[in-house]
C-alpha positions in Angstrom: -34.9 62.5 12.7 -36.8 64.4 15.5 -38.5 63.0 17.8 -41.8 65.5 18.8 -42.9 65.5 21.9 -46.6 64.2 22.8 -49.2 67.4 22.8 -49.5 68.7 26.2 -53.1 69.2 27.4 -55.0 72.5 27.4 -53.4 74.4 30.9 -50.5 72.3 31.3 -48.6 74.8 30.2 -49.5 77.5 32.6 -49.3 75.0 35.4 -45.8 73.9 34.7 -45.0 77.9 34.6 -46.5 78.4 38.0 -44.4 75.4 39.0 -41.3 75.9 37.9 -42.1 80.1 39.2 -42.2 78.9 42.4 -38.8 77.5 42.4 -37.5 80.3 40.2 -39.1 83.5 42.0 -38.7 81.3 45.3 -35.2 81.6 45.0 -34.4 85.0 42.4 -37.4 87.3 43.5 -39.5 89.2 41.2 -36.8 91.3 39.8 -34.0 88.3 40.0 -36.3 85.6 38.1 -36.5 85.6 34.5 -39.3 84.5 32.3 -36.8 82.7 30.2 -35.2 80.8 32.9 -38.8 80.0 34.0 -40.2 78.7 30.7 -36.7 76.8 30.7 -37.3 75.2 34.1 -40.9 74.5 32.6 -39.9 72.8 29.8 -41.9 75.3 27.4 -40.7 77.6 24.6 -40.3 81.6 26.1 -43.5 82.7 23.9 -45.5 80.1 25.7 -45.0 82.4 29.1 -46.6 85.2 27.6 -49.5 82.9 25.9 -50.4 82.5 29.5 -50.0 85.5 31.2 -50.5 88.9 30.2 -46.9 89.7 31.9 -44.6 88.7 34.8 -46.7 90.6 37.2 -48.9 88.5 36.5 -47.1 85.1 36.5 -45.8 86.2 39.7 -49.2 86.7 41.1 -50.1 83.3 40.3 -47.1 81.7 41.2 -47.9 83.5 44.8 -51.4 82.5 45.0 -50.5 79.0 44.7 -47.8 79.6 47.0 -50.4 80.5 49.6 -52.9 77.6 49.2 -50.3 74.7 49.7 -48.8 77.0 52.6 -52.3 77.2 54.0 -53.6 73.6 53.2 -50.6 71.9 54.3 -49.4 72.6 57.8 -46.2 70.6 57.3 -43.8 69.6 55.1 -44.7 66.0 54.1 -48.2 66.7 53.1 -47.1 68.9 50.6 -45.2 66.8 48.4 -47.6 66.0 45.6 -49.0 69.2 45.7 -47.7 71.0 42.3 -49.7 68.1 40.6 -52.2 70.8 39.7 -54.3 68.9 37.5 -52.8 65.3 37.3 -49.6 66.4 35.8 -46.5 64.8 36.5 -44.6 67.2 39.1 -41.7 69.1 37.3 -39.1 68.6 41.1 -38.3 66.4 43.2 -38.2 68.5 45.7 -40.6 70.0 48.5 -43.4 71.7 47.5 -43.9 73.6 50.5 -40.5 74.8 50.9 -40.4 76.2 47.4 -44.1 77.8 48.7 -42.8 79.2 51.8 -39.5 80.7 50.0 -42.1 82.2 47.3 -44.1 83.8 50.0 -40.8 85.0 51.2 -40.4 86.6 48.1 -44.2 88.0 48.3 -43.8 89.6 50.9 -40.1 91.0 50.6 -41.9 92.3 47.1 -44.9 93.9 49.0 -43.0 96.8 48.9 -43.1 97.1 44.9 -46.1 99.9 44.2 -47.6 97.9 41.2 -47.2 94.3 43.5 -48.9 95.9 46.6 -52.5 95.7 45.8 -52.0 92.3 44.3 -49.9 90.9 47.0 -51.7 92.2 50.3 -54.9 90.3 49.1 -53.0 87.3 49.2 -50.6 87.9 52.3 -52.9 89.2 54.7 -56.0 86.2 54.4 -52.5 83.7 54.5 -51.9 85.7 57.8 -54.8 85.8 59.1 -56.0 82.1 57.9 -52.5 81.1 59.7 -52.8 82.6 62.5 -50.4 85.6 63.7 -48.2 82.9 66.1 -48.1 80.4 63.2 -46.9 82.9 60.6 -44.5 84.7 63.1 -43.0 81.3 63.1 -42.8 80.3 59.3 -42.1 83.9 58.1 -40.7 86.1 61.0 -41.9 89.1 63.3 -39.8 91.6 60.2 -42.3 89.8 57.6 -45.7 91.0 59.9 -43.7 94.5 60.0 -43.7 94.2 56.2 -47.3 93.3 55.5 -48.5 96.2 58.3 -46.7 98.6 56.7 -47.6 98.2 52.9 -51.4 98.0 54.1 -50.6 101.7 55.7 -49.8 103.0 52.0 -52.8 101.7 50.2 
């Protein structure tokens, strides 16, 4: 016989997508990840993605907002580790937390270039730039990533 899983509480769901988006678009993209493989990592059925979010634009949005809070809130790695315990969940890796949030803003901004991302993106990316500070970022994300961000804001 089966043995069912306990019921999750209400938003664990969409936290263990955003979670297990950060590792997925962190290291696919936008275009590379796919919801599947991300409601795989997440341990939730495929339908459950789209329960939560209205599309992967969307999820991708999240999954980049929370990207930029532990990227702003934790100025080095070891401070981040608990961090994807959103609301008191158990943390779906083992791994940093801030290194999958720096390789999903990686992605953000390599995606800033997307028309239907821009809008979306730049209001995150530029208050993470500015709230870092242009020496700071420069060092996490590169001179090329400023370049990005400067020129996407000149085609709004």
């Amino acid at each position: 016989m089966n043995q069912r899983r306990a019921r999750r509480k209400p938003g664990e769901n969409r936290e263990r997508l955003i979670e297990a988006g950060l590792t997925e678009f962190g290291l696919f993209g936008f275009h590379g990840a796919s919801t599947a493989a991300i409601a795989a990592r997440a341990g939730v059925p495929q339908p459950h993605v789209y329960a939560n979010f209205p599309n992967k634009h969307a999820l991708f949005v999240e999954t980049c907002a929370a990207a930029a809070h532990i990227v702003r809130t934790h100025p080095d790695d070891s401070a981040a580790t608990d961090q994807l315990q959103l609301h008191g969940s158990e943390p779906l890796t083992s791994g940093d937390s801030r290194t999958s949030a720096q390789r999903a803003v990686l992605q953000a901004i390599s995606a800033v270039a997307i028309p239907e991302l821009r809008d979306d993106l730049l209001s995150l990316l530029v208050p993470l730039r500015n709230g870092l500070g242009m020496e700071r970022f420069v060092r996490d994300y590169g001179l090329a990533s400023t370049s990005l961000i400067d020129h996407a804001l000149t085609l709004r």
